[in-house]
N, C-alpha and C positions, 0 to 999 in steps of 0.2 A: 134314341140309342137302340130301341128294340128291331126299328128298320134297320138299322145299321149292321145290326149283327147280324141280320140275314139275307143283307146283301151281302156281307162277308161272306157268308155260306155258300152263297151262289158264285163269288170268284175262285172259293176254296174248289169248287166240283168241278169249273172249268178250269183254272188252273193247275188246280195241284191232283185233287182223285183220280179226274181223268186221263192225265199222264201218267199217272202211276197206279191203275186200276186193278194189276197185277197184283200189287202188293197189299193194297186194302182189300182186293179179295181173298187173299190169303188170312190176310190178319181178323178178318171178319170169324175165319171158322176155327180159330183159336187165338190164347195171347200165353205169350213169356216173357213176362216182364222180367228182369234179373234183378231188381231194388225195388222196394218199398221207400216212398218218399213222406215224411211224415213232417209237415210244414203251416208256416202261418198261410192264414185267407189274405192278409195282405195282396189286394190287387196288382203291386208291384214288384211280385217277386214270382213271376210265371215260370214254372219251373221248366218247361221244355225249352220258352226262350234262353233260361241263365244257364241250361246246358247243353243246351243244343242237340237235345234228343229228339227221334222222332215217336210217332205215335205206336203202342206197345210195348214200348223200353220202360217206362216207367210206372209202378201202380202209386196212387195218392191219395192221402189223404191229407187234410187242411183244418186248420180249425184257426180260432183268434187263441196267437201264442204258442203256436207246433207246441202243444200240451198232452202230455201223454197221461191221461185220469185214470184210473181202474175201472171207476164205478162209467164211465161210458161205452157204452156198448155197442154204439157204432163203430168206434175203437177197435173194441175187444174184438167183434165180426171182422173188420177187416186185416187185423193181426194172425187170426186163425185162418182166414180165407187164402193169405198173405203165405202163413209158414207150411200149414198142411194140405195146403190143395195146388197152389202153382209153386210151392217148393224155391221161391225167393230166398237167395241167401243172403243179402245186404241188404240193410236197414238203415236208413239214415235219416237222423232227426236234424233239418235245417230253420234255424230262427235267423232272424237281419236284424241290421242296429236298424233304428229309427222305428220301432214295431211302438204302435198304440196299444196293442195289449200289455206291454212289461211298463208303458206310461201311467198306466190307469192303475198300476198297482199304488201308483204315489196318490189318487184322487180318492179323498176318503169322503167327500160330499156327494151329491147327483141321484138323478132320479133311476138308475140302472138298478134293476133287480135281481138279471142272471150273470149279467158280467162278473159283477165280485164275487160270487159265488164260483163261478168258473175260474177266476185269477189264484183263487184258494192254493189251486194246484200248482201255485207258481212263486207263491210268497215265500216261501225257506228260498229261494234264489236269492231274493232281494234282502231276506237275513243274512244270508252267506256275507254276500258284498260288503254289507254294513258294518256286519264284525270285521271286516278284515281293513276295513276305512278308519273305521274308531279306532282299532287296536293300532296303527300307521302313526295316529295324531295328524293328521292332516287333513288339506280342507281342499275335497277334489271337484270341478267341474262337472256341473250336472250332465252334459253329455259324454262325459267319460263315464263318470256311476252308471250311468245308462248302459254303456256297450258291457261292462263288467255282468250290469244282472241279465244283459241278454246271451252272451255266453254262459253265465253260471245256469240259465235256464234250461240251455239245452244240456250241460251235465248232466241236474236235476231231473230233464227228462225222460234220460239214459236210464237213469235208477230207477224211477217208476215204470220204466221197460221191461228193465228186469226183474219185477215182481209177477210177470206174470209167468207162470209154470211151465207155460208149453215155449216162449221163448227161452226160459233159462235151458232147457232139457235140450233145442233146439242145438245152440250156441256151445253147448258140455259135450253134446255129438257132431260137434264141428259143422254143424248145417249151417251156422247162422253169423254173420258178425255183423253189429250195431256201430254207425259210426254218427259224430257229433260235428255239425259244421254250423256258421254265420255265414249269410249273405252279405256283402257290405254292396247299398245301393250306388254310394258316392264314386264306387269306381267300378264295380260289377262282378269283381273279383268274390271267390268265396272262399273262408278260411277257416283249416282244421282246427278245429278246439279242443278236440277228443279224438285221439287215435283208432281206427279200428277197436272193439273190441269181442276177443272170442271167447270159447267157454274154456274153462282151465282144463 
């Protein structure tokens, strides 16, 4: 696979850099990106592919479970990097049904040490859901409870967004609106969960 990728590089510089060398030398001596994409590592949800953006348009970050922590600080650096230096005004936190991070919230055996510790940040999702299953009296298909706590996820990760100070202050001066979407892989489509949101 390692060859693979770099022979891909080598069709990418005849194919594509080269025709378009205009443009990556432009993009080389700056970027403005207009969105912050804050997303699962899932290797099947490549985000320039499902939007069809080119290179520039979009800044990213990825983690297992598009998890928005406080306490990580890679996070926190590319939120700051994000709001106060290339002055990005959309933010949008994308999860997909089928994600192995919102799965592993149900595996309470196994020899992982930092995943549950990471999934932490994700568990009030998968309470949400539950309350509002229980309180129904009914008895739903496990991959429905699923798509439910990967939506409620990315709510939930809206809110831990907005904890931090310099996006609230951001979004209250109208720089900033956060918005909340799912990838569905089954048909490729991706769907609003959470509407824009600005500062009041």
């Amino acid at each position: 696979m390692i060859a693979t990728l770099l022979e891909g590089n080598k069709r990418f510089v005849e194919e594509t850099f080269e025709k378009e060398k205009e443009f990556f030398t432009v993009l080389a001596k700056d970027q403005k990106p207009t969105v912050l994409w804050i997303g699962c590592s899932d290797s099947r949800v490549p985000v320039n592919t499902i939007t069809q953006t080119r290179a520039g348009e979009v800044f990213v970050h990825r983690n297992v479970g598009n998890i928005v922590a406080n306490n990580d600080w890679n996070l926190s650096a590319v939120l700051e990097f994000s709001i106060n230096h290339l002055k990005i005004p959309d933010i949008v936190i994308c999860g997909h049904y089928g994600c192995g991070g919102i799965n592993a919230l149900m595996e309470e055996d196994g020899d992982d040490k930092y995943i549950p510790i990471w999934l932490n940040n994700a568990y009030k999702a998968k309470e949400r859901v539950d309350e509002k299953i229980n309180a129904l009296h009914i008895d739903m298909p496990h991959e429905q409870r699923m798509n439910l706590i990967v939506e409620e996820n990315v709510r939930l990760q809206l809110e831990h967004l907005q904890e931090y100070p310099f996006v609230r202050k951001a979004m209250t001066d109208k720089k900033l609106k956060i918005h909340g979407w799912v990838y569905d892989m089954s048909s490729g489509e991706i769907k609003v969960v959470k509407n824009s949101i600005a500062g009041q």
